[in-house]
C-alpha positions in Angstrom: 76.7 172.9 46.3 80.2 171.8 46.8 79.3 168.9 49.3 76.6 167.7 46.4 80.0 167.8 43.8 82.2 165.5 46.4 79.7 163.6 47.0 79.4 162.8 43.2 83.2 162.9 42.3 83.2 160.1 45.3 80.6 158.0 44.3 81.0 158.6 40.5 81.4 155.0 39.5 78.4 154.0 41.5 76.2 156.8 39.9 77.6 156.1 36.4 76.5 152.3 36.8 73.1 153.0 37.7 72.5 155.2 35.1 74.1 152.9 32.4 71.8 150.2 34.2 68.7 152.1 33.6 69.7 152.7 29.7 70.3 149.0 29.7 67.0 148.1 31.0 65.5 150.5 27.8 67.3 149.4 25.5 66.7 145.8 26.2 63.0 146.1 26.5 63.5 148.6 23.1 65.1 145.1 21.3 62.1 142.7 22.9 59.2 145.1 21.9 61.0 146.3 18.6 61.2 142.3 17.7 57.8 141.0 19.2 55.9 144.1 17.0 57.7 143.6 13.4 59.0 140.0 12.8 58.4 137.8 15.9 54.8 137.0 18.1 55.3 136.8 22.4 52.4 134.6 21.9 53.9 132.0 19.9 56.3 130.0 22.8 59.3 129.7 20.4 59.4 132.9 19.6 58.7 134.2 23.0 61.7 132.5 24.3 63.5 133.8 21.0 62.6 137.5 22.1 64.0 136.6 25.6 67.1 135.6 24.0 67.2 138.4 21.8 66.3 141.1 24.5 69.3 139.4 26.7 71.7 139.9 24.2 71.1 143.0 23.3 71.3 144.1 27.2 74.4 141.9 27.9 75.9 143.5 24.7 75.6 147.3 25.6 75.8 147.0 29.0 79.6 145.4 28.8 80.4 148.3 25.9 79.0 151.2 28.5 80.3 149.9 31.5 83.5 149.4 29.8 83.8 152.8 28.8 81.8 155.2 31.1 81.3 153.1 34.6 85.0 151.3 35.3 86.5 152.8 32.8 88.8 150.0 31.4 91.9 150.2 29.0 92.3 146.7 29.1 93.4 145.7 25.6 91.5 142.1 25.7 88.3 143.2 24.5 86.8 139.8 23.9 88.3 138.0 27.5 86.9 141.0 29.0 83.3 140.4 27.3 83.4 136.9 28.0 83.8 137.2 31.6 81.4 140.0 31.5 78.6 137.6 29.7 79.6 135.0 32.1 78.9 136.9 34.9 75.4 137.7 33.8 74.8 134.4 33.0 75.3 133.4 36.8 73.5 136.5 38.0 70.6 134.8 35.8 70.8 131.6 37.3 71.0 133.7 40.4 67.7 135.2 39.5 65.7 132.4 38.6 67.0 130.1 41.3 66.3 133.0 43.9 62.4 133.5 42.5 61.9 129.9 42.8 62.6 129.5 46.2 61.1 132.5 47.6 58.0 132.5 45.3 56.9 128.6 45.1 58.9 127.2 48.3 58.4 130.4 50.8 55.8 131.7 49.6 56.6 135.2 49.3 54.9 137.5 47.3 56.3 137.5 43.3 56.0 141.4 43.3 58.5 141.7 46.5 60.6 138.8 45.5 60.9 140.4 42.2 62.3 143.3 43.5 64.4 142.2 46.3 65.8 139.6 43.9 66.7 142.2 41.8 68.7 144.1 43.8 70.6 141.5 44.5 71.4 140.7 41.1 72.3 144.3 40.4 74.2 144.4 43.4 76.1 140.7 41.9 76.6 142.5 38.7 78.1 145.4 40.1 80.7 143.4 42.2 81.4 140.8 39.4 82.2 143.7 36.9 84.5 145.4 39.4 86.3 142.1 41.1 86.7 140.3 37.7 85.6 141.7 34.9 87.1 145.1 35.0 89.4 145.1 38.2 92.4 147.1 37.9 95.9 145.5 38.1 98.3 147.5 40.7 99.1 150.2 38.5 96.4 151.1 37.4 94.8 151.6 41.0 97.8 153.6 42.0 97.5 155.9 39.1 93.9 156.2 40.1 94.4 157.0 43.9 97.4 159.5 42.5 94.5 161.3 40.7 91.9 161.6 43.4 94.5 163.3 45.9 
């Protein structure tokens, strides 16, 4: 039992993202199916693509509050430079996404199901490293403060 508690006091900030990634994914879908079943219609383009939008926002919104405050933990007092980097990351994991889907599904001619997936690792795996190396990376101090902690 005490190997299964280092384990998770090591690899905390990796548990806490996946969890916060899976609670993203709901709530994202939640804002796309709450939308398309009271005010807008998936069938209607326009509106599809609005739901998309909407869903996306929502997701890119609650992920950066939880990851901010339960996955890396930041104190940084520049919310909105911190957001904005953190938006502009998942834009470029998007582009990553749809760029990646592309050439394996229509050029390589991999299956969408296994593209899919694999393509979405990688973007969760983009994510993860964009919010740690840029978004929420910790100056010297911090990391010191950190590493005092853990010993």
């Amino acid at each position: 039992m005490e190997k299964i508690k280092e384990l998770c006091r090591k690899y905390e900030e990796i548990i806490a993202y996946l969890i916060v990634g899976v609670l993203n994914t709901l709530v994202s879908w939640g804002a796309w199916f709450l939308c398309a079943y009271t005010i807008l219609d998936a069938q209607v383009v326009w509106q599809n693509v609005a739901l998309s939008i909407i869903s996306w926002v929502v997701g890119v919104v609650f992920g950066y509050v939880m990851n901010r405050k339960y996955v890396f933990k930041s104190t940084d007092p520049k919310i909105m430079k911190e957001f904005l980097q953190f938006s502009g990351g998942r834009v470029s994991t998007g582009v990553l996404d749809s760029v990646m889907m592309v050439i394996m599904v229509n050029f390589l001619t991999i299956n969408e199901s296994f593209s899919k997936i694999f393509v979405s690792v990688l973007v969760m795996i983009g994510n993860y490293l964009i919010s740690k190396l840029f978004v929420f990376k910790k100056d010297g101090n911090e990391a010191e403060a950190k590493s005092a902690d853990e010993v």
